[in-house]
N, C-alpha and C positions, 0 to 999 in steps of 0.2 A: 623082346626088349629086356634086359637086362636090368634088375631092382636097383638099387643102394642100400648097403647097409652102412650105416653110422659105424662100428667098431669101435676102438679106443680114438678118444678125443682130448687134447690139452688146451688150457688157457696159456696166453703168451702176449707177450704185450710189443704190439707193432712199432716198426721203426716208421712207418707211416701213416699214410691215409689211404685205407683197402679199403673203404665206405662203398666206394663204385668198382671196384676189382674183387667179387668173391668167386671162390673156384680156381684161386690159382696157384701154382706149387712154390715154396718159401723153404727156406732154410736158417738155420740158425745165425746168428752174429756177434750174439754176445749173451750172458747169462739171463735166461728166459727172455731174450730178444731175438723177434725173427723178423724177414724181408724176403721179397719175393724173390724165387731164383731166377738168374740172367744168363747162367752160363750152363752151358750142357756138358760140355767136360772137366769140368771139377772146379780148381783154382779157389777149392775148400766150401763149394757149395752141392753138398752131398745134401739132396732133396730129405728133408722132412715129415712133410706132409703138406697138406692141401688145406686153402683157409675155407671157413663155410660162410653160410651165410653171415655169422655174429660176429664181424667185423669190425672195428673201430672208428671211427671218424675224426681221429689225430693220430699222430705220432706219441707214441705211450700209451696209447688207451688199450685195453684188451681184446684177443681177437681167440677163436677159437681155432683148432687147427688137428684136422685130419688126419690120426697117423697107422691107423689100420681100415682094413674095410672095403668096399666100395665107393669110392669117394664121386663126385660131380668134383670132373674138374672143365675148365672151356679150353677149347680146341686153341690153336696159333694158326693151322695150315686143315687144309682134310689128312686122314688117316683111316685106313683100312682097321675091319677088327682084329684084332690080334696083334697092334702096334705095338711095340715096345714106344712107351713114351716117355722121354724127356723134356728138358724146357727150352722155350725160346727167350729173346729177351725181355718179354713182360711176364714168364713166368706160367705163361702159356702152355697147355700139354700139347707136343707135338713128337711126329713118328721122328726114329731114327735107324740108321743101320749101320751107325758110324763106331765101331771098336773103340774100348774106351771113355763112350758117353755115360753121364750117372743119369738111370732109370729112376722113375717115380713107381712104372708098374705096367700093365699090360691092358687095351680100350677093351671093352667089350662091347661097346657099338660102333659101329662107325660115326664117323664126323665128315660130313659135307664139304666144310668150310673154316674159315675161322670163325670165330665166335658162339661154334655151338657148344652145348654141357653133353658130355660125352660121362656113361662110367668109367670108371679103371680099378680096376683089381692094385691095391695097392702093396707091393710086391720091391721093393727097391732092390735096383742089382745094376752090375756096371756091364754096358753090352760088351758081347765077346764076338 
């Protein structure tokens, strides 16, 4: 099974409430504002990093946010190891093999289902 490592880490301050969604991949929105990403091929949401546990419980509150490392991010679908992962629409890491999706990074466990915390090598690149 595959560790975590922490890596680099930034404070940012939520356009929501990630209280109950930590582990899931965000990107930027506006100056030190992030939001979870929805869209897996682009439309200006080039993955981030991944929120952790230190989440906010509003909108503006600070959250921390994952942007080297091994991160814990939660599953969208099952995924094989060695997924290339991008997001679903909650933000969710999920496989793709669709050309042109923006990557968060690579699992290194498998994922069941949805909802499990899988690692991933955090690695962003746009599948080819």
């Amino acid at each position: 099974m595959a560790g975590y490592i922490k890596g680099i880490s930034a404070t940012f301050i939520s356009a929501a409430d990630y209280s109950a969604t930590p582990y899931r991949i965000v990107h930027v929105t506006g100056e030190d504002i992030v939001t979870r990403s929805t869209d897996a091929d682009g439309a200006g949401q080039w993955p981030l990093g991944v929120l952790t546990d230190e989440v906010g419980a509003a909108s503006g509150d600070a959250v921390t946010v994952q942007l080297s490392g091994i991160a814990k991010i939660e599953a969208g679908a099952a995924a094989a190891v060695g997924s290339s992962i991008t997001t679903d629409g909650s933000g969710r890491g999920i496989l793709t093999t669709t050309a042109g999706d923006f990557c968060i990074g690579i699992s290194l466990q498998a994922a069941g289902a949805a909802g499990d915390i899988i690692p991933v090598a955090l690695t962003s690149f746009v599948f080819a």
